[in-house]
N, C-alpha and C positions, 0 to 999 in steps of 0.2 A: 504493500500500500504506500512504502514511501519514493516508488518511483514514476515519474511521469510515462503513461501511457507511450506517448512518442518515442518516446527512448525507448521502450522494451519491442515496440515495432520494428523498431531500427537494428538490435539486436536479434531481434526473430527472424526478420528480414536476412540478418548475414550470416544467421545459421541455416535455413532454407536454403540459400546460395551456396552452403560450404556442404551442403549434404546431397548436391544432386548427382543423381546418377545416372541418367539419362543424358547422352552427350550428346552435341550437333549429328555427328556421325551416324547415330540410330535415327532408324526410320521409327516415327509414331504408331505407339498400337491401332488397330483399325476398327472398329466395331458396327457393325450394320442393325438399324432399326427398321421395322416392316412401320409404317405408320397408319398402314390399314388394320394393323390388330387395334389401334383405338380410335378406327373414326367415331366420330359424331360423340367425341368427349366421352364415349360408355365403354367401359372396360368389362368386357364378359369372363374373363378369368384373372386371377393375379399376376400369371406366368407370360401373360401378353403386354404387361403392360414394359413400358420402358425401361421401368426399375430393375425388371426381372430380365428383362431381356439384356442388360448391360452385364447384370451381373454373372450371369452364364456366360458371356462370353468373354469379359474379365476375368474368372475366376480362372484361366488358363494362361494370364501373362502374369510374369515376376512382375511384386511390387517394385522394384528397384528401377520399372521401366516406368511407373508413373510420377518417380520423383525429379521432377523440373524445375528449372529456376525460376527465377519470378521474371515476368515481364519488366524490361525498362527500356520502352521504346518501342515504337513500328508494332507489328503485333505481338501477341504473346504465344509462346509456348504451350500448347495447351500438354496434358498427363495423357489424352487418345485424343482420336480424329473420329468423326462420327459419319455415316454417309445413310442417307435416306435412302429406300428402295423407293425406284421410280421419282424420284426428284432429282433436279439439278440445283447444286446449291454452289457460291462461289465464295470460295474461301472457307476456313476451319470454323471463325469466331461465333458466326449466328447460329449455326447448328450447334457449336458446345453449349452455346452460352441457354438455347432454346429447350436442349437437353436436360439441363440442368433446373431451369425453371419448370418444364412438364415432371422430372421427378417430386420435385418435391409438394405441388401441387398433388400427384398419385401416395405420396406419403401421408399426407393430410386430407387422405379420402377414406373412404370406406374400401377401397380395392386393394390395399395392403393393408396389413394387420399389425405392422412393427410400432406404431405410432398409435395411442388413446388418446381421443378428448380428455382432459381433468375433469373428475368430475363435479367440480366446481363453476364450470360455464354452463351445466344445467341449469344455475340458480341466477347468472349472470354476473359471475364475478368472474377473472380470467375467461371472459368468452373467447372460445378461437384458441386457448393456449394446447399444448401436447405435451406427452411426457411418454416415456417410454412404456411397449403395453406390458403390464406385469405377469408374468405367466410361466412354466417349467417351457422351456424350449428345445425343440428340435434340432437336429444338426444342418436341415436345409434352413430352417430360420436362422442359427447360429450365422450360418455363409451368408444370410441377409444384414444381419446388424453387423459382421464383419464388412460387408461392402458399404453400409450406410455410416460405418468411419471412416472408410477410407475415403467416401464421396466428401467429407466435414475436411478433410486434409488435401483434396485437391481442390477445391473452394478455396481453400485457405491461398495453395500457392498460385491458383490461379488468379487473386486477387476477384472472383466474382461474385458477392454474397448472396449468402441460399435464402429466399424467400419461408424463412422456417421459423413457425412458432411454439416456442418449445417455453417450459416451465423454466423458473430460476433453478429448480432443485434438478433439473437436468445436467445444465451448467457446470452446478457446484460437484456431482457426483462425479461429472466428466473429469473435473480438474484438480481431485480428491479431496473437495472443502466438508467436512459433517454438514450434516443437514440438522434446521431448527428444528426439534419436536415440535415446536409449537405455530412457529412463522408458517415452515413452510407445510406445516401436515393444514392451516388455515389454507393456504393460498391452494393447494392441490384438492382438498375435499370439504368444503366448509360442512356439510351435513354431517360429514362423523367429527367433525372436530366440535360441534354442539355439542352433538349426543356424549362424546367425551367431557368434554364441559359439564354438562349435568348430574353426570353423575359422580364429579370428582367434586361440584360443590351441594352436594346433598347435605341436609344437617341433620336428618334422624328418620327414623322408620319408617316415619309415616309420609313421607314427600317420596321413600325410596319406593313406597306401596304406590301414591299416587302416578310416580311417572312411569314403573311394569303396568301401571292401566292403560296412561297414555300411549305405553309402547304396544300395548296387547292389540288396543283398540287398529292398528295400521299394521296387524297382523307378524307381530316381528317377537311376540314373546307366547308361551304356552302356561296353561297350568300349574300351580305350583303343586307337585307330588304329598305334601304333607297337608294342604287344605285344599282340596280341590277347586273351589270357586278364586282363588286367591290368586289372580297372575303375573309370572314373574319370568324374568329372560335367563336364555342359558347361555352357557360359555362361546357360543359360536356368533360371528359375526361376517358379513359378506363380504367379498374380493371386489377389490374395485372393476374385476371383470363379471362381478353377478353371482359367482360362485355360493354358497354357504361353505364356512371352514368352520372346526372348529378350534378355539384359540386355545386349549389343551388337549392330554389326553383325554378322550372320556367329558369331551367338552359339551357333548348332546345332553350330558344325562347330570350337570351339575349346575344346579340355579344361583341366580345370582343374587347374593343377600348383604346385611349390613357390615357382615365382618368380612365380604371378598369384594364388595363391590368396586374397590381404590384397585385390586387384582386386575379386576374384567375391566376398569377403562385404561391400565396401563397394558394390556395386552392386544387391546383392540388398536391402539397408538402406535405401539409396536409392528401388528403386520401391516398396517399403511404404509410407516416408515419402512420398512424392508421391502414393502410393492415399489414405494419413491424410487430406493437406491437400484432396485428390480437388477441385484447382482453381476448374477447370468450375462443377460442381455446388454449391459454396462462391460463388465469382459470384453464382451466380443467386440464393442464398437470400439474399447479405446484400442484394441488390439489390431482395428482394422486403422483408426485414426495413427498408430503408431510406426503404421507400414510403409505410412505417407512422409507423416512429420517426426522427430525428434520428440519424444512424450517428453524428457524434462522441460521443454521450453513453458509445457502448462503451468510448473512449479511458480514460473513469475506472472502467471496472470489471474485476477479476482476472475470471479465467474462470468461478470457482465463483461469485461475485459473478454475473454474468449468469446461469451457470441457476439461481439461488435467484428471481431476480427472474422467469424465466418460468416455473420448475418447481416451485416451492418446496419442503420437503422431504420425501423419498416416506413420512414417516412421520408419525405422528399424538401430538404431544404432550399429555395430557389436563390435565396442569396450566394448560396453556396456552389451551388451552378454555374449562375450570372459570371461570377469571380476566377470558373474555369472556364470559359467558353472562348474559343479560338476565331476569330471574322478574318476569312480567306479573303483574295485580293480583291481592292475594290471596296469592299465592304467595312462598312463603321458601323459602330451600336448605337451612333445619332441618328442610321436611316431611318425615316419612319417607316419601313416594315417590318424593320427588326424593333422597335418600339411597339408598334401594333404584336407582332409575337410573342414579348415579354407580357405586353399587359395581358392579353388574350389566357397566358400559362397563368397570372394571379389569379384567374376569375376560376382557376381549374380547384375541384375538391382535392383533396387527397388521393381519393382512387382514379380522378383520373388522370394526375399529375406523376402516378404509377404506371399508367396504360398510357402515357407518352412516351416515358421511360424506355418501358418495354416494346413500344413500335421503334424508337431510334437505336438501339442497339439489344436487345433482344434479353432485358433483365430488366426483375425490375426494381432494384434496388442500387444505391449506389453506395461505393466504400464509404466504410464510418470519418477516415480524411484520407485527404488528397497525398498519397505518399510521393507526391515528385515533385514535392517543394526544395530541395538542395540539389535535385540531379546527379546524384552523388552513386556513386554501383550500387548502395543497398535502397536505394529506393526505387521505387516500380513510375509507372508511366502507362497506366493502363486506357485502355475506354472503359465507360463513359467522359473519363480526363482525356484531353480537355474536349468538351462538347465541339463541333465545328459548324459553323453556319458557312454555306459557299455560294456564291451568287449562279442561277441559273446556267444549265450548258446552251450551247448555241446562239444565236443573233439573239441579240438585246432583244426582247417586248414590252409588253403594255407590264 
């Protein structure tokens, strides 16, 4: 925390460069996507969608071929080359960059399953946010969140950030910071962090009576075995995937009362928090993000610090534009059309000053800053830096 963000860019930056292993000499991995497996935006299987399709055909190149240097200058390096079936596209950039933006749109769909809603945007708190889905996993999903790091590590050196909205406690896991019991098990599930609440401030029998009624009534507690009319909850509580567990052994058949009850909400706390940190699944990505980048480099960065450097941020500064934009020959930013243009982009929302973004170079976010302010080899030089405005081809008109 006591060091300026810039600086540890710049250090990141010269260990990215000092780690590539991919030289001019090698030809770029080559990867082909069919884009009829998802027309009309509807993905009929998982395995068709881009994600999948990248990663099958990834998963047979050495990582050491997708570690590149950073861009500083002309175009960039991309980690593959991407080619449409039945499309002609010219040049690497639009296609990586387009790739990139339809994964992660298919991650934050229902068409892949490595990614949950929190479900705290049920109630509209974190609406829209993601967190890793918590769940025992497979070895073909392993190979999925292994490629969904490696994709956070070629973002990284590609300098393009992922349109991804993920929790803080994602983050933090990523970069091995603890997680808040209390912050972040609030920010991820506010309905069990109540129900946690309540019964950690109970103050005697009869409130502990009242709210196994209120819990009975919404179907979530049984009978109590010694007075039958009397309802009261047992040890088990659900998965943030729907499941019922139960939080000990033998956790069906033991009710919850005034001397366990401080028990059952420090346990209910507990499987959240080990859904949050979702192990397994955490493995795999940093071991796929590891393949890419240097894992000690996370060691210097807060957790927001990391996703600026792969997310950057979801919103679109214009001044900040304005101050990178290049006017080809001829051209001044007193003309009035490029006045008329700027003003025209103020009047633009947020989402559509995104879906500009994304029409001029094919992302739609832009780095958290401008890394080629000193020109210097560890700073990059990428697009959407500097934006370029160029006066019309052919004979002057109207």
């Amino acid at each position: 925390g006591l060091i300026f963000y810039d600086t540890k860019v710049t250090v990141m930056n010269r260990v990215l460069n000092a780690t590539v292993q991919r030289t001019a000499d090698h030809a770029a991995p080559e990867i082909t996507l069919d884009p009829l497996e998802i027309v009309g935006g509807e993905i009929r299987s998982s395995e068709n969608s881009y994600f999948c399709q990248a990663a099958r055909q990834l998963g047979c190149v050495p990582s050491s071929q997708l570690c590149v240097k950073l861009a500083s200058g002309g175009d960039p390096t991309y980690a593959f080359n991407i080619r449409f079936t039945g499309e002609e596209v010219h040049g690497t950039s639009g296609s990586f960059r387009h790739f990139l933006w339809q994964v992660c749109k298919e991650l934050q769909s229902s068409s892949l399953s490595l990614l949950l809603l929190c479900p705290s945007s049920a109630v509209n708190k974190n609406k829209g946010k993601y967190i890793l889905t918590p769940s025992p996993i497979t070895y073909a999903e392993e190979q999925l969140f292994h490629f969904f790091g490696q994709l956070l590590g070629i973002a990284i050196r590609a300098d393009v950030p992922l349109p991804l909205d993920l929790l803080p406690s994602f983050w933090k896991t990523l970069v091995g910071e603890p997680l808040d019991p209390d912050m972040d098990l609030q920010e991820a599930d506010i309905l069990t962090y109540n129900y946690v609440k309540k019964f950690e401030n109970i103050n005697d029998e009869t409130e502990l009576e009242a709210l196994c009624a209120e819990i009975a009534s919404q179907h979530l507690a049984m009978e109590s075995p010694d007075c039958p009319n009397k309802p009261c909850c047992k040890f088990t509580y659900l998965t943030m995937t729907g499941d019922e567990v139960e939080l000990c052994p033998r956790g069906r058949h033991i009710p919850v009362g005034w001397e366990n009850k401080d028990v059952y909400a420090a346990a209910i706390r507990s499987l959240r928090m080990r859904e949050l940190q979702s192990p397994e699944c955490m493995t795999a990505v940093r071991a796929g993000l590891g393949s890419i980048i240097p894992l000690q480099l996370l060691t210097t960065l807060t957790p927001l610090e990391m996703e600026l450097r792969t997310c950057g941020l979801p919103y679109i500064n214009l001044e900040f534009l304005k101050a990178h934009t290049m006017y080809q020959v001829g051209l001044m930013e007193t003309d009035q059309h490029i006045e008329f243009f700027w003003s025209a982009l103020e009047m633009f929302t947020q989402e559509e000053l995104c879906k500009f973004i994304k029409f001029a170079c094919n992302q739609e976010r832009i780095p958290f800053t401008c890394p080629c302010k000193d020109g210097g080899p560890d700073t990059a030089h990428v697009p959407p830096y500097p934006m370029k405005i160029a006066p019309p081809d052919g004979a002057a008109g109207t």
